[in-house]
C-alpha positions in Angstrom: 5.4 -1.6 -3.5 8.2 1.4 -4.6 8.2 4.9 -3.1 9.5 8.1 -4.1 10.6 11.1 -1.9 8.7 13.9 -3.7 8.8 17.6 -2.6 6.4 20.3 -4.1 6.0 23.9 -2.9 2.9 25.1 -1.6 1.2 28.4 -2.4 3.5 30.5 -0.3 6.4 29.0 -1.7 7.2 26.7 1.0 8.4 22.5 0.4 6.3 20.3 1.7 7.5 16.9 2.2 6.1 13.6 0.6 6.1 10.6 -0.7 4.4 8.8 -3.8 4.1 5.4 -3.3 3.8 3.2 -6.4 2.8 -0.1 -7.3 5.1 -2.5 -7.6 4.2 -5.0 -10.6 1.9 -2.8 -12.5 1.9 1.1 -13.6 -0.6 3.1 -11.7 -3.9 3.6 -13.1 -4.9 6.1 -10.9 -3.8 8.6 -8.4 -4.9 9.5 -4.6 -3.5 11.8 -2.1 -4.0 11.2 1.5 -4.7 13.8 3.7 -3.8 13.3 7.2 -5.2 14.5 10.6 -4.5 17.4 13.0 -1.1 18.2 14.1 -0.3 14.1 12.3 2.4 13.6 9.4 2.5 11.9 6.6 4.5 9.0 8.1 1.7 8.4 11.1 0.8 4.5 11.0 -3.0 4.2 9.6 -1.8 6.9 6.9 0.8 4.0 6.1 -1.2 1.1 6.1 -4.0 2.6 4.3 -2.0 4.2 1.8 -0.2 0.8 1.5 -3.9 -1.1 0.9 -4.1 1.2 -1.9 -1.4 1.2 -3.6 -1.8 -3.0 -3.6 -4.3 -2.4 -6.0 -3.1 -0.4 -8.6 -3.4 3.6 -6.7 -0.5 5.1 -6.7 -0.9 7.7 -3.5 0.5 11.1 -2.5 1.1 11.2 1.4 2.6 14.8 2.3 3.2 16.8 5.8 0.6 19.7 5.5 2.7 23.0 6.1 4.2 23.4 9.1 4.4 19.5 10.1 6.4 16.5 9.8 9.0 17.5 7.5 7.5 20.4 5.7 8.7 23.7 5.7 6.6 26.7 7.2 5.4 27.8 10.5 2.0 25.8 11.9 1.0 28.8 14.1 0.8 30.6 10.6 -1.1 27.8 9.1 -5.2 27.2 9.4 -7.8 24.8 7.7 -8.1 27.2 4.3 -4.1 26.6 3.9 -5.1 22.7 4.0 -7.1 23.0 1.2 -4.5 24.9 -0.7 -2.1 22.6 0.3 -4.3 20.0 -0.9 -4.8 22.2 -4.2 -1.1 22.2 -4.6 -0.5 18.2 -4.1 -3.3 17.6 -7.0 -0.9 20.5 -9.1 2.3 18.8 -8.5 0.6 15.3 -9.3 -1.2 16.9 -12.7 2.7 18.1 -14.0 4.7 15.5 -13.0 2.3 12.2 -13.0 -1.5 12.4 -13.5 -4.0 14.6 -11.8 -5.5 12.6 -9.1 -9.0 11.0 -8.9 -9.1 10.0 -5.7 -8.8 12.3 -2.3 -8.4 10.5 0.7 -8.6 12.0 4.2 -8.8 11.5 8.0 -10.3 13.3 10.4 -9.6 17.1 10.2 -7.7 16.0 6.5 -11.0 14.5 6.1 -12.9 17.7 6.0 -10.2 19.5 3.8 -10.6 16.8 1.2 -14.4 17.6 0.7 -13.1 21.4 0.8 -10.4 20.8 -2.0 -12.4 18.3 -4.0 -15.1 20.9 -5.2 -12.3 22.1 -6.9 -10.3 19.7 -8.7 -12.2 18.8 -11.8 -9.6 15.7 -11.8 -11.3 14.5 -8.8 -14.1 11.3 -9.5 -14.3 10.4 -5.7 -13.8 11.2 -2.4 -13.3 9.1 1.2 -13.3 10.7 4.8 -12.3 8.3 7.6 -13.3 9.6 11.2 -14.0 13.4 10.0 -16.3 15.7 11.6 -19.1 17.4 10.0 -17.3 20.4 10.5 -14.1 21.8 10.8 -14.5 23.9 13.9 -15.4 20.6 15.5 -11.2 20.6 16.2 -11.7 23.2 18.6 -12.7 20.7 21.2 -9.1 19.3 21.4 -7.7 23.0 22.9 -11.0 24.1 24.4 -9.8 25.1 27.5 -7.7 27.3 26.0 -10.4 29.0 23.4 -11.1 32.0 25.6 -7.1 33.0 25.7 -6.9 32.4 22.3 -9.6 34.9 21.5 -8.9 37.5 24.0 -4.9 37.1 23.6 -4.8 36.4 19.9 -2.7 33.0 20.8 -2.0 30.1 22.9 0.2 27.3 23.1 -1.7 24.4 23.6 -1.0 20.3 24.2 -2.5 18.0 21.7 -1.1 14.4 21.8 1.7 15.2 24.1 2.8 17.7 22.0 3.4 21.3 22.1 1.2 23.5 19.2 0.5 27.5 19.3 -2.6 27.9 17.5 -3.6 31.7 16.7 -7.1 33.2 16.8 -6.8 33.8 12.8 -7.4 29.2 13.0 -10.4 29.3 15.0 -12.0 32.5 12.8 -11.1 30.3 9.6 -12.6 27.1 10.6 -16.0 28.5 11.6 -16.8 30.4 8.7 -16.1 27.0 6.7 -20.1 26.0 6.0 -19.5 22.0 5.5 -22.8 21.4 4.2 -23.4 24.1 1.7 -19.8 22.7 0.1 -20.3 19.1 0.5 -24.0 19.2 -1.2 -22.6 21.4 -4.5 -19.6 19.0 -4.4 -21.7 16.1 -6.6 -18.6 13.4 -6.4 -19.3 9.7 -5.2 -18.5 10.1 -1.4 -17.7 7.4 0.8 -18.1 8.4 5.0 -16.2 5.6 6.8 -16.3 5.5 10.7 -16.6 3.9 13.9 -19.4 4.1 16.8 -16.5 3.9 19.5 -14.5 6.4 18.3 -14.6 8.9 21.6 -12.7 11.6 19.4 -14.5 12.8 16.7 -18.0 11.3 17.1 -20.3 8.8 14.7 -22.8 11.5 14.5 -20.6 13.3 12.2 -20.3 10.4 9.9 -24.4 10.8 10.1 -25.0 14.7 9.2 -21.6 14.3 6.8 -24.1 11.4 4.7 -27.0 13.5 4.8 -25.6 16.9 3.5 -23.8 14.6 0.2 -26.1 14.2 -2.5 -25.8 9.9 -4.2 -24.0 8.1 -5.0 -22.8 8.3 -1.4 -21.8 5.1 0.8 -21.2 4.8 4.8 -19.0 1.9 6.4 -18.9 1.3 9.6 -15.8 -0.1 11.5 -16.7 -1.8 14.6 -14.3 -1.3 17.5 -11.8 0.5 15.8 -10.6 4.1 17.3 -10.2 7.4 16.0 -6.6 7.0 15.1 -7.2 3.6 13.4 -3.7 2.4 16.0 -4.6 -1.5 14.9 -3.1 -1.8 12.1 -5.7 -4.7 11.0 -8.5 -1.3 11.2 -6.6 1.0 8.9 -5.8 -2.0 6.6 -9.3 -3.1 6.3 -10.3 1.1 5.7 -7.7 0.9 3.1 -9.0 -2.0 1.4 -12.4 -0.6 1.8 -11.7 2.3 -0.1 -9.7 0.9 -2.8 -12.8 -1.5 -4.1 -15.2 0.9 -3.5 -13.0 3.7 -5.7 -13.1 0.9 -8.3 -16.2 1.7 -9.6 -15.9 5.5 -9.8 -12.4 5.6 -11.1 -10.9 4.9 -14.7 -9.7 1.7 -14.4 -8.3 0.1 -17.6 -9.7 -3.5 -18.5 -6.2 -5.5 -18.6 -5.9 -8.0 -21.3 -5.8 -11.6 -20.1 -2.9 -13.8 -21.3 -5.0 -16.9 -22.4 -2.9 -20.0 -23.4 -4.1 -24.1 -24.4 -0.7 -24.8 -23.0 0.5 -25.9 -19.0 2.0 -22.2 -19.1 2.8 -18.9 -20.9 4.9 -16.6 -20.5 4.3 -12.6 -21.9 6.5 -9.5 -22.0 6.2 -6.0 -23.4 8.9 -3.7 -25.8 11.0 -3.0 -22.6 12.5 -3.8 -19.5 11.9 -7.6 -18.0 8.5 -7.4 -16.2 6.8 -10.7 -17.7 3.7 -11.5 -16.8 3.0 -15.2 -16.4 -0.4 -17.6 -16.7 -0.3 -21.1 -15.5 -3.7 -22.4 -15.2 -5.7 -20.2 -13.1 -2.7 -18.6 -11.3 -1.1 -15.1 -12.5 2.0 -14.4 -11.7 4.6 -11.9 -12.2 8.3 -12.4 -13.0 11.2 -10.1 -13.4 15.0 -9.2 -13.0 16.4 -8.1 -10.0 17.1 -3.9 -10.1 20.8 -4.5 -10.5 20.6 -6.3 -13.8 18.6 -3.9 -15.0 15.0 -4.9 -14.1 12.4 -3.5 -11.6 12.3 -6.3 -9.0 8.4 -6.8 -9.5 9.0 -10.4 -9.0 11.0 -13.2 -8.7 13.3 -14.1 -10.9 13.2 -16.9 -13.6 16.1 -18.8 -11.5 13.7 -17.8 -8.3 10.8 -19.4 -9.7 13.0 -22.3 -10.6 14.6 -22.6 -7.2 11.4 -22.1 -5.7 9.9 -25.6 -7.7 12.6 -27.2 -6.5 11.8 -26.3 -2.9 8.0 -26.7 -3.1 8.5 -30.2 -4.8 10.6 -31.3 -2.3 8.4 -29.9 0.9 5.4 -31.9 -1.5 7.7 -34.8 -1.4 8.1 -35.6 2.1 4.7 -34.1 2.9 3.4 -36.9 0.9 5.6 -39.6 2.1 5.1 -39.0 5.5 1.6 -39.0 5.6 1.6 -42.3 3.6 3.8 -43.5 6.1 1.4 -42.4 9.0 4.7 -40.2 10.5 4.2 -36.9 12.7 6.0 -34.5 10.7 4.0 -31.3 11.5 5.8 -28.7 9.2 8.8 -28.7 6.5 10.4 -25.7 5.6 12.6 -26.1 2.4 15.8 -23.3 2.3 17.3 -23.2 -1.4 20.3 -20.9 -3.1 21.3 -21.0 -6.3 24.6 -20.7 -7.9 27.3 -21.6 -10.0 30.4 -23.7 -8.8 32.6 -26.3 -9.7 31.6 -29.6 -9.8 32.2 -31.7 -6.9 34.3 -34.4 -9.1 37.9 -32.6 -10.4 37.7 -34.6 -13.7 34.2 -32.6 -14.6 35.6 -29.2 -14.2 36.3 -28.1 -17.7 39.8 -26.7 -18.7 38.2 -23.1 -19.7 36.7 -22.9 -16.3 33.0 -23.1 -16.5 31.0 -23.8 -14.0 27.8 -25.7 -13.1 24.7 -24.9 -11.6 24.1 -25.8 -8.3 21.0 -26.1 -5.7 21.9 -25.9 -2.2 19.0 -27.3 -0.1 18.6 -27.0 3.7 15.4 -29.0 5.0 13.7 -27.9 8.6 11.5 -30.5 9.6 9.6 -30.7 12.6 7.6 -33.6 14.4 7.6 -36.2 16.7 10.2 -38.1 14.3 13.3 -40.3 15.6 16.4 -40.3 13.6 16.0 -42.9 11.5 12.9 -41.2 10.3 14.8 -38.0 10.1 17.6 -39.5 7.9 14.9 -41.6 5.8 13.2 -38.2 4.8 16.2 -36.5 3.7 16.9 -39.8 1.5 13.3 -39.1 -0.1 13.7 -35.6 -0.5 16.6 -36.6 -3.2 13.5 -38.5 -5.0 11.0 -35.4 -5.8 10.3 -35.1 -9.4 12.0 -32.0 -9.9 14.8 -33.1 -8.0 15.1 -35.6 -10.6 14.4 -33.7 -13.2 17.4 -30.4 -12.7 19.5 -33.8 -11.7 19.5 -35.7 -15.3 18.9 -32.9 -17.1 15.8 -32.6 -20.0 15.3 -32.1 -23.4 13.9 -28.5 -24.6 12.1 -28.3 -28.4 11.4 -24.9 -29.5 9.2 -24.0 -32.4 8.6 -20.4 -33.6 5.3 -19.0 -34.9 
């Protein structure tokens, strides 16, 4: 997975901060943006690993600091839930000029509620997922309600939410009560997806349960067990992420990949540029590529990782099977291998014009109740693998062209 620092302006001019993260061994075939919560960024851990989950199959997403946060420019006292939504508006611009308009708006919590908002209008948009969001957005007031009569009668107040400092203005709380939630999210007629968990203490499940009955079908609820509003195990907002990412599947345009299909033991596939090669050897896929200084994109290993990589596999198959034939505790084997060119070790092979050899540098960890005989025996039999052999005496290649 790649990632670029993106910055867009918002409607009053103002950069907001983001970053599009990309997949790293195919081209995107859609677009989300991620929404996050109240007074979060984009850089806030379940925002990450959701994002993350995404991207693994084939979304690229747009993660941004909402005016006023993270690393976005702007004032947050000056910002309430209808500049979200703009923001949000803005993000799906950006992507539409630079990228593809997005299909997919992702949001959590309070980000939640301003994707439904911003979705009714992005034509682009063919579905949208909420994770923890209340079934309204003046349900935020209850994080500063102590301090909702001094905001009304003084027009301000500073108030603490999550150890941190935030004025909000009376202008927020007037905004996010004249929002009607159900009118917009019952005209808004996109495949809705309400994901949320019965603990969280936060923003309550009952909100998942009036946000699923105001949304017309196709509309799906998920619940996480034990996970908390803030999705801080990482294993919660990576399951979320992978929950949304096959249930987008079916409402997004995904593009039916041709399969490389081969009678041979393998086949090997690239395109009219760069070094991305896709590889089929029996039921495995695999990806192959250059590293990004010699040009390629570093979508996978490289053809001397791959054959490195044999080299260590054989040999860890090697004494794997040895020792069990042998009835020996050896509990794990972890094979180490470089590859590089040197001189050989004889003087009378090293060539007057210089050229070097290829060499596979091996470092074997074994572990086990195994004496040192039986250490010294399995390094012997490492030196036997098949491959071993094979990179040792060298082999003949035909080539035919069709």
């Amino acid at each position: 997975m790649g990632f670029e620092k993106v910055t867009f302006t918002n409607s009053e001019g103002k950069q907001l901060d983001a970053r599009l993260e990309i997949p790293n061994n195919q081209e995107a075939h859609s677009y989300a943006i991620f929404a996050h919560c109240f007074t979060c960024n984009k850089n806030f851990s379940a925002v990450r690993n959701i994002s993350r989950a995404l991207v693994n199959k084939g979304i690229a997403v747009l993660r941004f600091d909402f005016t006023g946060l993270g690393d976005s420019e702007g004032d947050f006292e000056e910002t309430n839930f209808s500049s979200n939504v703009s923001d949000l508006i803005q993000a799906a611009k950006f992507l539409e000029d630079n990228f593809k308009a997005p299909s997919l708006l992702v949001g959590h919590s309070l980000g939640g509620a301003a994707v439904i908002f911003a979705a009714s209008q992005l034509e682009s948009v063919l579905a949208v997922a909420t994770v923890g969001a209340p079934s309204s957005p003046s349900h935020v007031q209850h994080l500063f309600k102590s301090s909702v009569a001094e905001i009304n009668s003084t027009g301000k107040a500073k108030v603490n939410i999550g150890g941190r400092d935030f004025t909000i203005n009376k202008d927020f709380i007037d905004d996010i009560e004249s929002k009607p939630m159900e009118s917009v999210l019952k005209n808004m007629r996109k495949p809705f997806l309400v994901i949320h968990s019965p603990q969280d203490t936060i923003v309550g499940i009952e909100n998942a349960k009036e946000l699923y009955s105001y949304a017309h079908h196709p509309k799906s609820f998920v619940s996480i067990d034990r996970a908390d509003h803030l999705l801080m195990n990482s294993a919660d907002s990576t399951y979320v992420g992978n929950v949304i990412s096959g249930w987008a599947e079916r409402y997004l345009d995904v593009p039916k990949k041709e399969v490389l299909k081969t009678s041979h033991q393998v086949a090997v596939s690239i395109g009219n540029e760069g070094f991305t090669s896709e590889i089929v050897s029996g039921n495995h896929l695999l990806i192959a590529d250059e590293p990004i200084d010699f040009g390629g994109n570093d979508f996978g290993p490289s053809p001397y990782d791959y054959l490195a990589s044999g080299l260590g596999a054989c040999t860890a198959m090697t004494l794997r099977m040895y020792a069990t034939r042998k009835k020996w505790d050896l509990q794990k084997v972890v094979v180490h291998v470089d590859h590089g060119k040197d001189h050989a070790p004889d003087s009378e092979n090293v060539s007057s014009d210089g050229k070097k050899i290829d060499t596979f540098k091996r470092e074997i960890e074994i572990s086990g109740n195994l004496d040192d005989k039986q250490r010294q025996r399995l390094l012997e039999i490492a030196d036997k693998c098949p491959v071993h052999k094979t990179l040792s005496k060298g082999a003949l290649i035909m080539t035919e062209l069709k």
